[in-house]
FIMITI-730459 format. One record per residue (C-alpha): residue number from 0; y, x, z. Coordinates in steps of 0.2 Angstrom, whole numbers, plus 2048, in hexadecimal, padded with zeros to 3 digits. Layout:
ATOM  num  v  u  w
ATOM  NUM  Y  X  Z;
...
This chain:
ATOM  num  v  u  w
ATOM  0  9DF  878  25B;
ATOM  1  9E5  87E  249;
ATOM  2  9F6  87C  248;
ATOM  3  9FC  874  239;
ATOM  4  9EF  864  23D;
ATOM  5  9FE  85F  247;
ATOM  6  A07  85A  238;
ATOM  7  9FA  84B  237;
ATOM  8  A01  843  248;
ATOM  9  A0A  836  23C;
ATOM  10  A12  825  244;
ATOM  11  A0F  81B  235;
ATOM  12  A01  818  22E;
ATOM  13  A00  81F  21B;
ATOM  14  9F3  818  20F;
ATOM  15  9F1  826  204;
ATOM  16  9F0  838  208;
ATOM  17  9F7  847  1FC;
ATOM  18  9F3  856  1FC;
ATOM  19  A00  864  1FB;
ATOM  20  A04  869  1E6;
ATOM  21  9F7  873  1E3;
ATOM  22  9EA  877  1D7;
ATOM  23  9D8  86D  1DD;
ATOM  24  9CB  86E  1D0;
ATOM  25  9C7  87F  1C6;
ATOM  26  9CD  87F  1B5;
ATOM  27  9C1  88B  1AE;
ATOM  28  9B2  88B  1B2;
ATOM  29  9AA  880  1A5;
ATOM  30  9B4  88A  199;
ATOM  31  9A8  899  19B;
ATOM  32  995  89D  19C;
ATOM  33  98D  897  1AD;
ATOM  34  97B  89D  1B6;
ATOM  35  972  89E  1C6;
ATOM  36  96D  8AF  1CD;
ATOM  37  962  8B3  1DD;
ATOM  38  965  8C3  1E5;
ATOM  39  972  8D0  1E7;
ATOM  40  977  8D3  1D4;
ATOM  41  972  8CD  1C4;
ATOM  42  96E  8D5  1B5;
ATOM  43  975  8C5  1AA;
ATOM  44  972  8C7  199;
ATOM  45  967  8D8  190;
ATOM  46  971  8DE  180;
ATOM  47  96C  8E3  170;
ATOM  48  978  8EE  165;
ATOM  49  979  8EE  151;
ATOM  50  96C  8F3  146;
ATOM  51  96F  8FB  134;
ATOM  52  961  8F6  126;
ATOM  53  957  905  11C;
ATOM  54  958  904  10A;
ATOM  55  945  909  104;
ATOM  56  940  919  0FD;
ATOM  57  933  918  0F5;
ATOM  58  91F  910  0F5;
ATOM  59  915  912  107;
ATOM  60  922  91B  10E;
ATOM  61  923  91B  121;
ATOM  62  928  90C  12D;
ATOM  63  93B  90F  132;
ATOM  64  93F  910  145;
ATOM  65  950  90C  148;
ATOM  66  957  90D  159;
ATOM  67  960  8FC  161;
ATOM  68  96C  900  16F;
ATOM  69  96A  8F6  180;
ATOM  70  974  8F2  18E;
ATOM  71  973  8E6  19C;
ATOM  72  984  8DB  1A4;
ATOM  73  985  8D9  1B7;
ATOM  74  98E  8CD  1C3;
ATOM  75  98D  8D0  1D5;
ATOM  76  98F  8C3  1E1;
ATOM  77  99F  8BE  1EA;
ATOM  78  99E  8B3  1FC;
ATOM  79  9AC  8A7  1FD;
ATOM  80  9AD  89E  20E;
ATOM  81  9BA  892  214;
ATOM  82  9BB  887  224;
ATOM  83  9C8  87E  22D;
ATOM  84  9C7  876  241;
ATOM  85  9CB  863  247;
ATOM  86  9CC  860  258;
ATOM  87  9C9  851  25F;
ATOM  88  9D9  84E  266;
ATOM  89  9E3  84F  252;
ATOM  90  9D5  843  24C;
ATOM  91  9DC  835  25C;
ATOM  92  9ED  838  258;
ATOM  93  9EA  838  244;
ATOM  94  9EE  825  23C;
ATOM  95  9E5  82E  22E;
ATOM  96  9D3  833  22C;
ATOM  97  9D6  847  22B;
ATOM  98  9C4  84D  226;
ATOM  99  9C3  848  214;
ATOM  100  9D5  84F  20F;
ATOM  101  9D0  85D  217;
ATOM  102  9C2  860  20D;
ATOM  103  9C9  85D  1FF;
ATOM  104  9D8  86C  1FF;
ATOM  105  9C7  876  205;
ATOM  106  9C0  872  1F4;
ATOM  107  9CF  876  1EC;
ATOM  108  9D0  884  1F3;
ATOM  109  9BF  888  1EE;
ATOM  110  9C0  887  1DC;
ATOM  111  9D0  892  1DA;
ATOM  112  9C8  89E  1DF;
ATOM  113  9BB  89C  1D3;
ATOM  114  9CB  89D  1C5;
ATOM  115  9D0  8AD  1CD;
ATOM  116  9C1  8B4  1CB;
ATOM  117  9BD  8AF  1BA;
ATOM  118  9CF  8B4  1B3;
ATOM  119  9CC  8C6  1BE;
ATOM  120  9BD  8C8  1B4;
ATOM  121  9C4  8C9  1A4;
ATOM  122  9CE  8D7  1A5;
ATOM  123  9C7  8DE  1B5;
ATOM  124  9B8  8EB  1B7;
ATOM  125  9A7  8E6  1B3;
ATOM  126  996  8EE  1B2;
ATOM  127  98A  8F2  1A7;
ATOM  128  97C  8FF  1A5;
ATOM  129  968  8FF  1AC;
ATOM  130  96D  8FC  1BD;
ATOM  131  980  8F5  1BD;
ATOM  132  986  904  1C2;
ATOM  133  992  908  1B1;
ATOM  134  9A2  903  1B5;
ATOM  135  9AE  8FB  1A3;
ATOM  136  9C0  8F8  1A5;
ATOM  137  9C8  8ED  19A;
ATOM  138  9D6  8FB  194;
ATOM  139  9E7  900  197;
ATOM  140  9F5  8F1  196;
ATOM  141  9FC  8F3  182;
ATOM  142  9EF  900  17C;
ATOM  143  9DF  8F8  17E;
ATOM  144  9D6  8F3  16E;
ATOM  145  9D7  8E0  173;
ATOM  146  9EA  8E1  17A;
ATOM  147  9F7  8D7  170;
ATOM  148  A07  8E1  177;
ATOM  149  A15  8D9  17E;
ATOM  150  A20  8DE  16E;
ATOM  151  A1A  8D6  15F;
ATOM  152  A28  8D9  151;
ATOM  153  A35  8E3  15A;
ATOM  154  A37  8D7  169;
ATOM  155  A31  8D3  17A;
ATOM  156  A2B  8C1  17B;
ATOM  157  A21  8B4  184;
ATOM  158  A10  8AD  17D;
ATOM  159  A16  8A9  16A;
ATOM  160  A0D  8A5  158;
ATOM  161  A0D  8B5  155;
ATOM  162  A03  8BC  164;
ATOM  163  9F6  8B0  161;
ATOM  164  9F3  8B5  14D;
ATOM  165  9F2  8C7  156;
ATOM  166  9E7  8C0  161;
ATOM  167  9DB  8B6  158;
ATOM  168  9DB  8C4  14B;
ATOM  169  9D5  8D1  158;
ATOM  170  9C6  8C5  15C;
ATOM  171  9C1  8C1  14D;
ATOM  172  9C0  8D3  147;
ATOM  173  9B7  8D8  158;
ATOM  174  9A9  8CA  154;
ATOM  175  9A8  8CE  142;
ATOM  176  9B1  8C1  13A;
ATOM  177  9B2  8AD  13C;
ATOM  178  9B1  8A7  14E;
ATOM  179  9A1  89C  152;
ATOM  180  9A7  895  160;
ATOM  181  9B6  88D  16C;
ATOM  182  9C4  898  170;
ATOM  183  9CB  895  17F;
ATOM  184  9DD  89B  187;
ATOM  185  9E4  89B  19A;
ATOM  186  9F7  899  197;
ATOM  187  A04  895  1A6;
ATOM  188  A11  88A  1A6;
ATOM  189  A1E  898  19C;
ATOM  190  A14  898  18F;
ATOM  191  A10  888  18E;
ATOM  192  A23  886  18E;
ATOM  193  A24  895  17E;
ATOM  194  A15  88D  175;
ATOM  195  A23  87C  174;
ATOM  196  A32  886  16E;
ATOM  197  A25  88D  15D;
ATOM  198  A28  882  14F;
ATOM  199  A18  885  147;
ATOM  200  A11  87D  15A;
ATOM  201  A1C  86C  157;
ATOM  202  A20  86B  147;
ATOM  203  A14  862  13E;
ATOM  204  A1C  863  12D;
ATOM  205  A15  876  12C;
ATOM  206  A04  86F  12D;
ATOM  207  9FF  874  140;
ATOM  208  9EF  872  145;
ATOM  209  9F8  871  156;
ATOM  210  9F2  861  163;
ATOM  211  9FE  85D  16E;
ATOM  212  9FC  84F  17B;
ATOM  213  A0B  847  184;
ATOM  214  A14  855  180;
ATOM  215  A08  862  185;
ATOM  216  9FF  872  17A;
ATOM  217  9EC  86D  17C;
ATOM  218  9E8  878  16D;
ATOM  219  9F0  881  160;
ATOM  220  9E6  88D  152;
ATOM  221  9D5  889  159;
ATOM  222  9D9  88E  16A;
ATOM  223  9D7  881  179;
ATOM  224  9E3  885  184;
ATOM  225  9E2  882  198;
ATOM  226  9F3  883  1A5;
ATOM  227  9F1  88F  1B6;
ATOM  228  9FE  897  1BE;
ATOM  229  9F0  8A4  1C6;
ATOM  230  9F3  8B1  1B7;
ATOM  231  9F6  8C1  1BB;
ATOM  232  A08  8CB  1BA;
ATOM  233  A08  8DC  1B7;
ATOM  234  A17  8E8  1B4;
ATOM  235  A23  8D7  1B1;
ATOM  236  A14  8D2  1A4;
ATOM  237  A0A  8C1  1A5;
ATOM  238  9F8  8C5  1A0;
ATOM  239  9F3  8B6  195;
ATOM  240  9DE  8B6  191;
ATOM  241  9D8  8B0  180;
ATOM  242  9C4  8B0  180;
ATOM  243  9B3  8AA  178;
ATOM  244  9AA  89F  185;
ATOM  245  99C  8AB  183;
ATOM  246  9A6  8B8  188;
ATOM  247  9A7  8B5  19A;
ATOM  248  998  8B3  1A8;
ATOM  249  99A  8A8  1B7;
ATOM  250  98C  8AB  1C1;
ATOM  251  986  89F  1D2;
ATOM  252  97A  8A4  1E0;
ATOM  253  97F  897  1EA;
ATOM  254  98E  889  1E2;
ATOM  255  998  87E  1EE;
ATOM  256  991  878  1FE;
ATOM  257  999  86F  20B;
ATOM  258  996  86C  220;
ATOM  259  99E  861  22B;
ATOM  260  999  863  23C;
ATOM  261  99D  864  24E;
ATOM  262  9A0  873  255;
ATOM  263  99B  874  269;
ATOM  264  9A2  886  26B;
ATOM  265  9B3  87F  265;
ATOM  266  9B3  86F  270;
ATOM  267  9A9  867  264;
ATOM  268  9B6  868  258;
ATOM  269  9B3  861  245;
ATOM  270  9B0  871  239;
ATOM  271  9B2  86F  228;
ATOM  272  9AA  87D  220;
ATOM  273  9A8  881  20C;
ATOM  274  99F  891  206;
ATOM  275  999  896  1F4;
ATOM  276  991  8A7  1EE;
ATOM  277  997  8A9  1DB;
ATOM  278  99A  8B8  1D1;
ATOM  279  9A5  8BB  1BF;
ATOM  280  9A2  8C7  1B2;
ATOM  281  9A8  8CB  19F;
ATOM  282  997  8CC  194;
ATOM  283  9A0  8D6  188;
ATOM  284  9B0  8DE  182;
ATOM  285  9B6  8D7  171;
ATOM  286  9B4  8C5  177;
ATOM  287  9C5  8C6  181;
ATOM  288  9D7  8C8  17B;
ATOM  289  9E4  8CD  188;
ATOM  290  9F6  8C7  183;
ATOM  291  A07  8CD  18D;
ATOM  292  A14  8C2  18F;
ATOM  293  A26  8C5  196;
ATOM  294  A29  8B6  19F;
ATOM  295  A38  8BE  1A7;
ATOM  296  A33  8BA  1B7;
């Protein structure tokens, strides 16, 4: 019997179930590029480097050949597997139907793992090359071409107006000028929390472009901004993502499927069982700002 069921064994009955605070549905996944793969990696998108045009020289001269760089992004996949036991005995004593509730903290579950592994992508190692064998690191914290340091004018901060000009800037000039697309930003509470102390943010009198719904950032400077709290720390530093949705791959061999059966080797137990087969990927660097933020957590 799994332990914790116990906790069901209530004495009155309770109309409506809650589930424990907790994040349930995924947050970003419709924020990036989504596709269905078949077997074990997929080369997701073939690329094509810049070309520069030839002037002419002259009458009947010959057909220039100009050379176009290629490369290929990979994902590989990932198996994701939960499952949890019922006995029959906790369903008796239960006033409360525990299989749907259940279920649902398994889907929860489910999808934020899918965040994690979208928000590791970004700034984790991906692959490239003929074969996906190339490994590409994002670049060291502060140094990398698509960092916005911790210190921007002189003093440590959290997430502020002036790391998001930085930001913005740094994409703009890696795709060549005016965006074409939605920006999108993952920010946790604590810069949520920063973002309402700027007075460029709230203050509508200098002409903010800010929208702010009961109280709350939902864009600011063409960025749509979601909440998590599953951003990375590193050395003291919250890693705050800013990227084109072109710029990240979500890839799915096999989404969310659900089983609930009986299990005759467990006393015929209820199982509740939730798999997925998915797989995350940057298509290319220049479409992802990394910004650190002292939290002073």
């Amino acid at each position: 019997m799994s332990d914790n069921v116990t906790v069901a064994f209530v004495q009155e009955y309770k109309a409506n179930t809650e589930l424990l605070l907790q994040q349930e549905g995924s947050r970003l996944r419709d924020k990036v590029m989504t596709s269905s793969h078949v077997g074990k990696s997929a080369a997701f998108i073939e690329q094509f480097g810049s070309a520069t045009a030839q002037e002419s020289t002259g009458r009947h001269e010959d057909t220039p050949i100009l050379d176009v760089s290629q490369d290929k992004r990979w994902v590989f996949p990932t198996d994701i597997k939960w499952g949890y036991l019922i006995d029959n005995e906790d369903r008796l004593r239960a006033l409360i139907e525990l299989t749907s509730p259940i279920a649902r903290a398994g889907a929860a579950a489910m999808n934020r793992k899918i965040d994690d592994m979208i928000l590791t992508a970004i700034f984790g190692t991906n692959y490239t090359g003929e074969n996906g064998t190339t490994s590409e690191s994002f670049g060291t914290l502060g140094t990398g071409t698509y960092d916005v340091a911790n210190t921007v004018g002189g003093t440590a901060s959290s997430l502020n107006v002036a790391k998001l000009q930085s930001g913005i800037r740094k994409l703009m000039t890696a795709n060549k000028g005016e965006l074409m697309e939605p920006v999108y930003g993952a920010i946790s509470s604590y810069e949520h929390d920063a973002l309402l102390k700027e007075i460029q943010v709230v203050n509508k009198d200098y002409g903010s472009s800010a929208v702010l719904v009961d109280g709350r950032v939902k864009r600011f400077m063409g960025i749509d901004f979601t909440i998590t709290e599953r951003l990375n720390i590193t050395s003291g530093d919250r890693l705050v993502p800013l990227w084109v949705k072109s710029g990240m791959h979500f890839g799915v061999w096999n989404d969310i499927t659900a089983e609930i059966t009986k299990r005759a080797d467990k006393s015929f137990a209820t199982q509740v069982y939730l798999a997925m087969t998915v797989g995350a990927s940057r298509t290319q660097l220049g479409k992802q700002i990394r910004i650190s933020c002292d939290d002073q957590i």
